[in-house]
Backbone bond lengths (Angstrom), bond angles and torsions (degrees), N, CA, C in turn:
res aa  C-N    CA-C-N  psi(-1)  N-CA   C-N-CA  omega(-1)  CA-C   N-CA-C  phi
1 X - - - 1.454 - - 1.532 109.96 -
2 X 1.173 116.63 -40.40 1.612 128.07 176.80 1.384 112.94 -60.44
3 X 1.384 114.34 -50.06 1.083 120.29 -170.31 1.953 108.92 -77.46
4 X 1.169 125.97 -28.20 1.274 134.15 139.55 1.542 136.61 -24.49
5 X 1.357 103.32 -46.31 1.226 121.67 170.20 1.554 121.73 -80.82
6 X 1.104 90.50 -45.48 1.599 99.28 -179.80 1.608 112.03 -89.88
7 X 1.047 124.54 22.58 1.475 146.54 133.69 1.435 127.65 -50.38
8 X 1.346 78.84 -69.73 1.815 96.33 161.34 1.339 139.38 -73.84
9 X 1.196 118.02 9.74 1.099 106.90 -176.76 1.982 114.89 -94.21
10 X 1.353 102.77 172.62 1.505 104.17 -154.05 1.400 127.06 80.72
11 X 1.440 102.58 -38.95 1.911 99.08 -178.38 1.285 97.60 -101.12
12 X 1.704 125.99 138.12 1.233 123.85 178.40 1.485 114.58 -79.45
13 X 1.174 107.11 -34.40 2.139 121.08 -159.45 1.980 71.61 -75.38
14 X 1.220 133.59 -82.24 1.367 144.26 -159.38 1.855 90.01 -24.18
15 X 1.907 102.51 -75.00 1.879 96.75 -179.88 1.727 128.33 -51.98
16 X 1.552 104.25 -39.39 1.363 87.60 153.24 1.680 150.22 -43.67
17 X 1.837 107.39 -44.89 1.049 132.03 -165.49 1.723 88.93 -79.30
18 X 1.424 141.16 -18.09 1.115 146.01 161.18 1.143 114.69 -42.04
19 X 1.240 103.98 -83.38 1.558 132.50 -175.62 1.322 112.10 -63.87
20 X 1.050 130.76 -17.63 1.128 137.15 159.40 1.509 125.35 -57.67
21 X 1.754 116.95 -67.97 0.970 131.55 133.45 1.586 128.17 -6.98
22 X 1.337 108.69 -40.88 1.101 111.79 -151.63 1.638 110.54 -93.12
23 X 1.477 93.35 -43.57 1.690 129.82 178.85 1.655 91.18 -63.26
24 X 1.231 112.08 -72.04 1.215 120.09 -163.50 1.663 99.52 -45.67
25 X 0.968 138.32 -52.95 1.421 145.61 -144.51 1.489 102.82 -82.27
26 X 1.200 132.86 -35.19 1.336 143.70 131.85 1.726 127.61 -38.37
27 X 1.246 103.11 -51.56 1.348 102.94 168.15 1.213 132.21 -58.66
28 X 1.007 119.06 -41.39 1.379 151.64 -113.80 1.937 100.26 -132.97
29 X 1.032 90.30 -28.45 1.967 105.75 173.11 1.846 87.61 -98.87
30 X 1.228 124.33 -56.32 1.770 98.16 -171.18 1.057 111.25 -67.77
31 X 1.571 134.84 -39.78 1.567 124.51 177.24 1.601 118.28 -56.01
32 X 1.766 109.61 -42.06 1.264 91.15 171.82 1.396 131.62 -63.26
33 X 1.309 109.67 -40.08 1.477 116.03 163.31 1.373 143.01 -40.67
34 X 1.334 102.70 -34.37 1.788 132.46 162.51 1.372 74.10 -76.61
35 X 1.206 140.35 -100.02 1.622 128.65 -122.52 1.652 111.73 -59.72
36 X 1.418 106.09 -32.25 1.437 109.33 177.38 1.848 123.02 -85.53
37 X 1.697 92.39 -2.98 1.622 97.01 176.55 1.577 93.19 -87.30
38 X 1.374 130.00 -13.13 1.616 125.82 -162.14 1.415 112.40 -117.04
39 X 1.620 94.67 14.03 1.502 100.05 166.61 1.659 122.18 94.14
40 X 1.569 111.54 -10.77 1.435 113.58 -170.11 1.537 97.46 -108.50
41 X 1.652 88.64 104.09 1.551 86.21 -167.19 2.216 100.36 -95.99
42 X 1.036 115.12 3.94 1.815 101.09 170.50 1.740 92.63 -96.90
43 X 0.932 131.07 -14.12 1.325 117.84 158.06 1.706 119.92 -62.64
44 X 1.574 95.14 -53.77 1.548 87.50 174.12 1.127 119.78 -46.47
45 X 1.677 111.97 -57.11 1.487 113.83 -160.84 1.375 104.64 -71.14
46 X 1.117 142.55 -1.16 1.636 120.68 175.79 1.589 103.77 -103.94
47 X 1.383 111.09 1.56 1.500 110.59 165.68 1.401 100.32 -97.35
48 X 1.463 149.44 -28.31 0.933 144.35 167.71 1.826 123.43 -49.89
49 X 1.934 87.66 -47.42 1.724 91.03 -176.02 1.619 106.21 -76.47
50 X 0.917 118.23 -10.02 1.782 131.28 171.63 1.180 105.49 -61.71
51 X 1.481 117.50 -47.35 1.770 122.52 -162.70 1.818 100.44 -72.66
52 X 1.819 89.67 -34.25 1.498 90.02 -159.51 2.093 116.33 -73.35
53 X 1.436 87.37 -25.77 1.309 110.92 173.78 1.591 117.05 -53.64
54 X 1.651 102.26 -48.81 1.490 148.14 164.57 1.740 90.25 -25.02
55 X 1.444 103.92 -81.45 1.291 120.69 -157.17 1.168 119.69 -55.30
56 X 1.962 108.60 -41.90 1.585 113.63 163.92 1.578 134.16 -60.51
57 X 1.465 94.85 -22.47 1.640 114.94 174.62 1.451 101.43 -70.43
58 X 1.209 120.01 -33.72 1.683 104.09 -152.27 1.936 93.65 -98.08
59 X 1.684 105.75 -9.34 1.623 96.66 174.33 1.127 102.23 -92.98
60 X 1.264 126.64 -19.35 1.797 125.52 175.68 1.543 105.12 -57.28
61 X 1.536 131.97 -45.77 1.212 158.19 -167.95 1.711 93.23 -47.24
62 X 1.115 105.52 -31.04 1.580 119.63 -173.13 1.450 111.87 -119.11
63 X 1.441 115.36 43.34 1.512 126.64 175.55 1.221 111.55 -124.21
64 X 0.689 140.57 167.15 1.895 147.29 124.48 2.173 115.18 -23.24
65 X 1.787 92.69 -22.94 1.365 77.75 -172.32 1.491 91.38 -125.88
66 X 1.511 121.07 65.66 1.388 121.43 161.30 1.618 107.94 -62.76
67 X 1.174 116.01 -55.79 1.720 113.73 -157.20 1.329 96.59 -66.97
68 X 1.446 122.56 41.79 1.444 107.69 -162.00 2.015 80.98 -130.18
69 X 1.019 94.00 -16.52 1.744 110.81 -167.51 1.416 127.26 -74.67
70 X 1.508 95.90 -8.88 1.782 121.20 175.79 1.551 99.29 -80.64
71 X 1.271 109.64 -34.12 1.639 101.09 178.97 1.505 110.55 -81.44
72 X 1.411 109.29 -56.00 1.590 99.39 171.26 1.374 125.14 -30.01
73 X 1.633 123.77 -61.91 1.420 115.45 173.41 1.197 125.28 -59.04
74 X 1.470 109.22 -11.50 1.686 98.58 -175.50 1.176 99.64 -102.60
75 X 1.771 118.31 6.76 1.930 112.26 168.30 1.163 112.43 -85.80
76 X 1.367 111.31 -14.94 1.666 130.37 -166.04 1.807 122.16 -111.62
77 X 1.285 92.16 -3.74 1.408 124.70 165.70 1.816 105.70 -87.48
78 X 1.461 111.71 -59.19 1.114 107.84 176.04 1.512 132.24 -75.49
79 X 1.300 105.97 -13.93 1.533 112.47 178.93 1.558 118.35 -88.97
80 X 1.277 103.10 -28.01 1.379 104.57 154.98 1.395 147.00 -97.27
81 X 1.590 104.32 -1.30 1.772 125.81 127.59 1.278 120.80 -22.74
82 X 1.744 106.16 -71.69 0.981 133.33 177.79 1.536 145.64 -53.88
83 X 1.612 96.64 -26.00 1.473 141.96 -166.65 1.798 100.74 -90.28
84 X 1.516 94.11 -47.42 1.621 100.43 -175.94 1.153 107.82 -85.88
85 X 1.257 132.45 -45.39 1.295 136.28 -176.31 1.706 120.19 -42.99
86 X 1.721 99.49 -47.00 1.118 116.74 -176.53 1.695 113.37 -85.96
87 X 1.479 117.62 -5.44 1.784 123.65 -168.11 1.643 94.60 -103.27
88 X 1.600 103.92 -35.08 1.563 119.66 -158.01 1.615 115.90 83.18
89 X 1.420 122.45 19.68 1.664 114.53 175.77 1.265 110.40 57.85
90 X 1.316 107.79 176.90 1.589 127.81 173.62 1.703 101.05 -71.89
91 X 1.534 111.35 110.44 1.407 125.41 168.06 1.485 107.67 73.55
92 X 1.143 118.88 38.25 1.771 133.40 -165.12 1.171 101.94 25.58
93 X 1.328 113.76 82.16 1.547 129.77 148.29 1.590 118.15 -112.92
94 X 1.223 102.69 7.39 1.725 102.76 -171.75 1.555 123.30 -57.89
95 X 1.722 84.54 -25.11 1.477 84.69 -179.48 1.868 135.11 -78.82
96 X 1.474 81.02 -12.57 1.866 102.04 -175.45 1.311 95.13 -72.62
97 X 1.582 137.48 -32.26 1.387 132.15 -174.59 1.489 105.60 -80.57
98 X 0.984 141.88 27.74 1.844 150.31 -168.44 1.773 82.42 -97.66
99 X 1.330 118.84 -79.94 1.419 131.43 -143.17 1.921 98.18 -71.74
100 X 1.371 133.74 -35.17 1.443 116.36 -179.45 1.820 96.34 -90.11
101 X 0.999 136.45 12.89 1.247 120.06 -154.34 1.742 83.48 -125.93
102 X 1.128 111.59 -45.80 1.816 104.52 168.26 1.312 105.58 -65.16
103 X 1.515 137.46 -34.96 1.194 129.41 -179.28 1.527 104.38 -64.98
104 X 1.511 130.09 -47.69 1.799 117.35 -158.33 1.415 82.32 -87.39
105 X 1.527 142.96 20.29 1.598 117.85 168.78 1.362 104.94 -112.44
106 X 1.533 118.40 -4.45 1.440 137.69 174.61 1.793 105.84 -80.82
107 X 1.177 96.80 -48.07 1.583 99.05 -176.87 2.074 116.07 -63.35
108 X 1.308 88.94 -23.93 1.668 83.29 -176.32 1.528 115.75 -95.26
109 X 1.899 111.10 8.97 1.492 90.08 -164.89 1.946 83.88 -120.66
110 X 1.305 117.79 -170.74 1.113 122.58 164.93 1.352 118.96 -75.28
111 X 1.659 124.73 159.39 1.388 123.80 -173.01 1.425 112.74 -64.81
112 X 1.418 130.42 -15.81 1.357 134.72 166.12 1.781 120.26 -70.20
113 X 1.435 99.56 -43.68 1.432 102.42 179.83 1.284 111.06 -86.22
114 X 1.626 118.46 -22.48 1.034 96.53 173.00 1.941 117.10 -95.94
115 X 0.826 115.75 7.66 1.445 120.42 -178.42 2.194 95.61 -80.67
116 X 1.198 114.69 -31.92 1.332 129.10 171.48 1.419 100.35 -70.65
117 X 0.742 132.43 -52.15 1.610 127.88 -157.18 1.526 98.28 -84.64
118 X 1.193 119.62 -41.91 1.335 122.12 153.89 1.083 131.55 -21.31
119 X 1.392 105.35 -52.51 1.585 121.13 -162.05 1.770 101.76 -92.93
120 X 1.541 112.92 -43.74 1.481 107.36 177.57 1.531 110.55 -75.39
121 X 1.282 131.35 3.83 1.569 145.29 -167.30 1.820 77.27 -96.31
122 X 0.889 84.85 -71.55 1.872 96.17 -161.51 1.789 107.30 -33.82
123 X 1.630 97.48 -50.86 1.858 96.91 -164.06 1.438 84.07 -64.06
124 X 1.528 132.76 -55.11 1.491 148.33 -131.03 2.066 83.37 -54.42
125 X 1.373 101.66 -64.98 1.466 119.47 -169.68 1.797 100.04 -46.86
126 X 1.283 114.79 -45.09 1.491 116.37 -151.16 1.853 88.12 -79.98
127 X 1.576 137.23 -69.77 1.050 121.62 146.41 1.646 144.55 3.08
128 X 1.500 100.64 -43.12 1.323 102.09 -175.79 1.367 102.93 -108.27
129 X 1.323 145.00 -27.06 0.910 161.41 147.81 1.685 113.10 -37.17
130 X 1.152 124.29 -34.41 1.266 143.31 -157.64 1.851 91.40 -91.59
131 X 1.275 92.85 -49.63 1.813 111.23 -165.35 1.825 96.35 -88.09
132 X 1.084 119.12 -5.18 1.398 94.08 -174.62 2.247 104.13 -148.30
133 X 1.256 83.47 -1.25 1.914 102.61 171.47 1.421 105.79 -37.53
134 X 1.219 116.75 -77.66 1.742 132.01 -166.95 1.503 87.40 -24.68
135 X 1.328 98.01 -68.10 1.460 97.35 -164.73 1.176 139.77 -42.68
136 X 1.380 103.83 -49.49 1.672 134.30 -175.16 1.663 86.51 -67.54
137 X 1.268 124.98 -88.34 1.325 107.57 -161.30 1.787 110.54 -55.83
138 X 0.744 123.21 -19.80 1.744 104.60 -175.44 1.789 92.16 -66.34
139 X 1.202 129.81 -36.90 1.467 121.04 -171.58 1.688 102.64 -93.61
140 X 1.147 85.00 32.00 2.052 83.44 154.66 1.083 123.14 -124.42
């Protein structure tokens, strides 16, 4: 864990993409766990493949190809945007997690990549949203 940290240091987006990782991987194991003790198991599992994603990020963190790890979370940021949006979360809330979850995948990349990721986040949502809306709002 030490040695993780002290990887990062000097680059800010790199310590973010840490702590991020880090938070998330914690988080991200109790929600699935709640979600799969309450029966919603495609909720679980896209908090599960998050953790698992989680786990490869944080051994990459300890590679040669850390700076490579800002993109991973922000693929894994968006897929499980994407994941909830389209399942509706625990008690159709999936969709309230769209707007901070594009923001912490905005914060770790540059204003170019992330103004892109933005934009394929955006159609990705409007697409899936499109294909799975009816639904989501009738259960609100």
């Amino acid at each position: 864990m030490r040695r993780i940290l002290e990887v990062s240091k000097g680059n800010k987006k790199l310590t973010l993409t840490v702590y991020l990782t880090l938070i998330g991987f914690i988080f991200l194991t109790a929600f699935g766990f709640i979600s799969w003790h309450n029966g919603n198991i495609r909720t679980s599992s896209t908090l599960f493949t998050a953790v698992f994603f989680g786990v490869i990020n944080l051994y990459l963190l300890n590679t040669k190809y850390r700076d490579f790890t800002r993109y991973i979370l922000s693929i894994i940021v968006a897929l499980m945007g994407l994941s909830l949006l389209a399942f509706g979360g625990q008690d159709a809330t999936g969709y309230l997690w769209t707007f901070p979850l594009m923001a912490m995948a905005l914060a770790v990349l540059s204003v170019r990549e992330g103004m892109c990721f933005a934009a394929a986040y955006l159609l990705g949502s409007f697409s899936v949203f499109s294909a799975s809306g009816d639904r989501l709002i009738s259960s609100l």
